[in-house]
C-alpha positions in Angstrom: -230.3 40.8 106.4 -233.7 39.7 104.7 -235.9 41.5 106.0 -239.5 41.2 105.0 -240.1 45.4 105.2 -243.6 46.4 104.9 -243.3 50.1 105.9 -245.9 52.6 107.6 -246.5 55.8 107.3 -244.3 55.9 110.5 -241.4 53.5 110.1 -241.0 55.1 106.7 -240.3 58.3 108.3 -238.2 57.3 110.2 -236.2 55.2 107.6 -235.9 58.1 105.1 -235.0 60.4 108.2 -232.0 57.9 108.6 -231.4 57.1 105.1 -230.3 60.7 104.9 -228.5 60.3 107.8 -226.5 57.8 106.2 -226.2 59.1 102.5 -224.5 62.7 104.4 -222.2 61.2 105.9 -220.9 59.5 102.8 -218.1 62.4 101.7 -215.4 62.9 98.8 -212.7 64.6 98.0 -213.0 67.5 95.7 -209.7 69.3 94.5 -210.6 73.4 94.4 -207.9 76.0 93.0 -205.0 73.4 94.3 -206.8 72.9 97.7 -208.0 69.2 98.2 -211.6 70.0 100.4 -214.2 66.9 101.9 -217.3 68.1 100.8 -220.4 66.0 101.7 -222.2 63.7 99.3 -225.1 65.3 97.5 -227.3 61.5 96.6 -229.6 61.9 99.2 -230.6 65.0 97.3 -230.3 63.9 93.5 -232.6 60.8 95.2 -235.1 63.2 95.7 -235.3 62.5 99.7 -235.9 66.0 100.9 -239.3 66.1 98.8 -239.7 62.5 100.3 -239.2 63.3 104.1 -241.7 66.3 103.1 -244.7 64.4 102.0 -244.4 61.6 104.8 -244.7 64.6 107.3 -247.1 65.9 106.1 -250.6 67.1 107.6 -252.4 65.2 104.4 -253.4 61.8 104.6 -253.0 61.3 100.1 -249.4 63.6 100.4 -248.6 60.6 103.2 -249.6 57.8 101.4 -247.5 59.2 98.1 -245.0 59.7 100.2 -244.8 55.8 101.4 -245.5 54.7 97.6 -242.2 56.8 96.8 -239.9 56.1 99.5 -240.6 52.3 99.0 -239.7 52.7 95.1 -236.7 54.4 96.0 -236.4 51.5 98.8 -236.0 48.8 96.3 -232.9 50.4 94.9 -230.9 51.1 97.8 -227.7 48.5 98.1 -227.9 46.0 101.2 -225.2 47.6 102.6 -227.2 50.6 102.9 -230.7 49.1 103.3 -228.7 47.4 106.8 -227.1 50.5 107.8 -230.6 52.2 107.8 -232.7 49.2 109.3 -229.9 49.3 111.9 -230.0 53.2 112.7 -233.7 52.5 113.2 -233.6 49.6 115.7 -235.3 47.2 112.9 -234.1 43.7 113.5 -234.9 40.1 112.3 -235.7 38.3 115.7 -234.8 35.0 113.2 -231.9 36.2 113.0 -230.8 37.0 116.8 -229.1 34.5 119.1 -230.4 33.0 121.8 -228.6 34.8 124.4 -230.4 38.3 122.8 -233.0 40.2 125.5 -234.7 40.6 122.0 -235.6 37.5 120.9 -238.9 35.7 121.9 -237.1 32.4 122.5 -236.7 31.4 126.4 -233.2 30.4 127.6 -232.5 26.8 128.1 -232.9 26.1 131.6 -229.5 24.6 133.3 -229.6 21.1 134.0 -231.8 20.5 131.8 -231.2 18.6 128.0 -233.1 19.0 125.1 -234.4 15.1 124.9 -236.4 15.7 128.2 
Protein backbone atom coordinates (compact mmCIF):
# COMPACT_ATOMS: atom_id res chain seq x y z
CA UNK A 1 0.00 0.00 0.00
CA UNK A 2 2.11 3.10 -1.15
CA UNK A 3 0.56 5.58 -0.12
CA UNK A 4 1.84 9.05 -0.66
CA UNK A 5 0.72 10.37 3.25
CA UNK A 6 0.94 13.92 3.70
CA UNK A 7 -0.83 14.29 7.11
CA UNK A 8 -2.95 17.30 8.73
CA UNK A 9 -3.39 18.37 11.76
CA UNK A 10 -6.66 16.25 11.47
CA UNK A 11 -5.82 13.02 9.70
CA UNK A 12 -2.94 12.82 12.03
CA UNK A 13 -5.27 12.60 14.86
CA UNK A 14 -6.97 10.44 13.81
CA UNK A 15 -4.12 8.10 12.64
CA UNK A 16 -2.36 8.22 16.07
CA UNK A 17 -5.91 7.73 17.72
CA UNK A 18 -5.96 4.44 15.66
CA UNK A 19 -2.36 3.63 15.79
CA UNK A 20 -3.04 3.08 19.50
CA UNK A 21 -5.86 1.28 18.71
CA UNK A 22 -3.86 -1.14 16.91
CA UNK A 23 -0.63 -1.23 19.10
CA UNK A 24 -3.35 -2.36 22.39
CA UNK A 25 -4.64 -4.77 20.93
CA UNK A 26 -1.26 -6.44 20.16
CA UNK A 27 -1.02 -8.79 23.67
CA UNK A 28 1.54 -11.37 25.19
CA UNK A 29 1.75 -13.82 27.40
CA UNK A 30 3.35 -13.08 30.74
CA UNK A 31 3.93 -16.14 33.21
CA UNK A 32 3.12 -14.55 37.09
CA UNK A 33 3.75 -16.89 40.27
CA UNK A 34 2.95 -20.11 37.96
CA UNK A 35 -0.19 -18.38 36.32
CA UNK A 36 0.25 -17.71 32.53
CA UNK A 37 -1.87 -13.97 32.19
CA UNK A 38 -2.47 -11.85 28.53
CA UNK A 39 -1.46 -8.65 29.46
CA UNK A 40 -1.71 -5.92 26.72
CA UNK A 41 1.19 -4.54 24.87
CA UNK A 42 2.84 -1.44 26.38
CA UNK A 43 4.62 0.05 22.65
CA UNK A 44 2.16 2.47 22.05
CA UNK A 45 3.34 3.85 25.31
CA UNK A 46 7.32 3.38 25.17
CA UNK A 47 6.45 5.21 21.47
CA UNK A 48 5.59 8.04 23.33
CA UNK A 49 1.88 8.16 21.64
CA UNK A 50 -0.05 9.39 24.64
CA UNK A 51 2.08 12.65 24.76
CA UNK A 52 1.54 12.51 20.89
CA UNK A 53 -2.34 12.26 20.82
CA UNK A 54 -1.94 15.16 23.52
CA UNK A 55 -0.24 17.81 21.56
CA UNK A 56 -2.35 17.14 18.21
CA UNK A 57 -5.51 17.91 20.53
CA UNK A 58 -4.50 20.45 21.65
CA UNK A 59 -6.00 24.21 21.89
CA UNK A 60 -2.35 25.59 20.65
CA UNK A 61 -1.69 26.02 17.18
CA UNK A 62 2.74 25.49 17.80
CA UNK A 63 1.76 22.31 20.50
CA UNK A 64 -0.34 21.09 17.04
CA UNK A 65 2.09 21.61 14.61
CA UNK A 66 4.86 19.73 17.05
CA UNK A 67 2.58 17.29 17.38
CA UNK A 68 2.29 16.56 13.45
CA UNK A 69 6.26 16.95 13.16
CA UNK A 70 6.42 14.06 15.87
CA UNK A 71 3.82 11.70 14.83
CA UNK A 72 5.19 11.76 11.21
CA UNK A 73 8.85 10.91 12.63
CA UNK A 74 7.39 8.22 14.54
CA UNK A 75 5.31 7.53 11.09
CA UNK A 76 8.32 6.65 9.22
CA UNK A 77 9.21 3.87 11.55
CA UNK A 78 6.11 2.05 11.78
CA UNK A 79 6.22 -1.57 9.75
CA UNK A 80 3.82 -1.74 6.57
CA UNK A 81 1.95 -4.11 8.16
CA UNK A 82 1.00 -1.61 10.69
CA UNK A 83 1.20 1.60 8.59
CA UNK A 84 -1.97 -0.54 6.47
CA UNK A 85 -3.75 -1.60 9.47
CA UNK A 86 -3.88 2.13 10.56
CA UNK A 87 -4.60 3.68 7.02
CA UNK A 88 -7.29 1.03 6.88
CA UNK A 89 -8.98 1.77 10.48
CA UNK A 90 -9.10 5.32 9.11
CA UNK A 91 -10.78 4.76 5.77
CA UNK A 92 -7.43 6.01 3.83
CA UNK A 93 -7.28 4.29 0.54
CA UNK A 94 -5.30 4.51 -2.73
CA UNK A 95 -8.08 5.04 -5.43
CA UNK A 96 -4.95 3.63 -7.81
CA UNK A 97 -5.23 0.90 -6.27
CA UNK A 98 -9.16 0.01 -6.23
CA UNK A 99 -10.94 -2.00 -8.92
CA UNK A 100 -13.16 -0.86 -11.16
CA UNK A 101 -16.18 -2.26 -9.78
CA UNK A 102 -15.32 0.04 -6.28
CA UNK A 103 -18.22 2.86 -5.53
CA UNK A 104 -14.86 4.54 -4.54
CA UNK A 105 -12.95 4.97 -7.40
CA UNK A 106 -13.40 8.01 -9.82
CA UNK A 107 -13.24 5.70 -12.85
CA UNK A 108 -16.86 5.15 -14.69
CA UNK A 109 -17.98 1.59 -15.47
CA UNK A 110 -17.67 0.38 -18.89
CA UNK A 111 -20.92 0.67 -20.42
CA UNK A 112 -22.45 -2.86 -21.81
CA UNK A 113 -22.27 -3.28 -25.31
CA UNK A 114 -19.85 -1.23 -25.73
CA UNK A 115 -15.80 -2.24 -26.51
CA UNK A 116 -12.92 -0.34 -25.77
CA UNK A 117 -11.77 0.30 -29.62
CA UNK A 118 -15.01 2.46 -30.16
Amino acid sequence: MAIPLEFDEETALAAAQALQDVLQQRTHRRKYLGQMYTVPGKLGEALNLPGILSRLSSKVASRRQSGLEEFEELWATLSLATQAKVLDAIQWYDPEDLSWDDKRSNRRPLTPGKSDGD
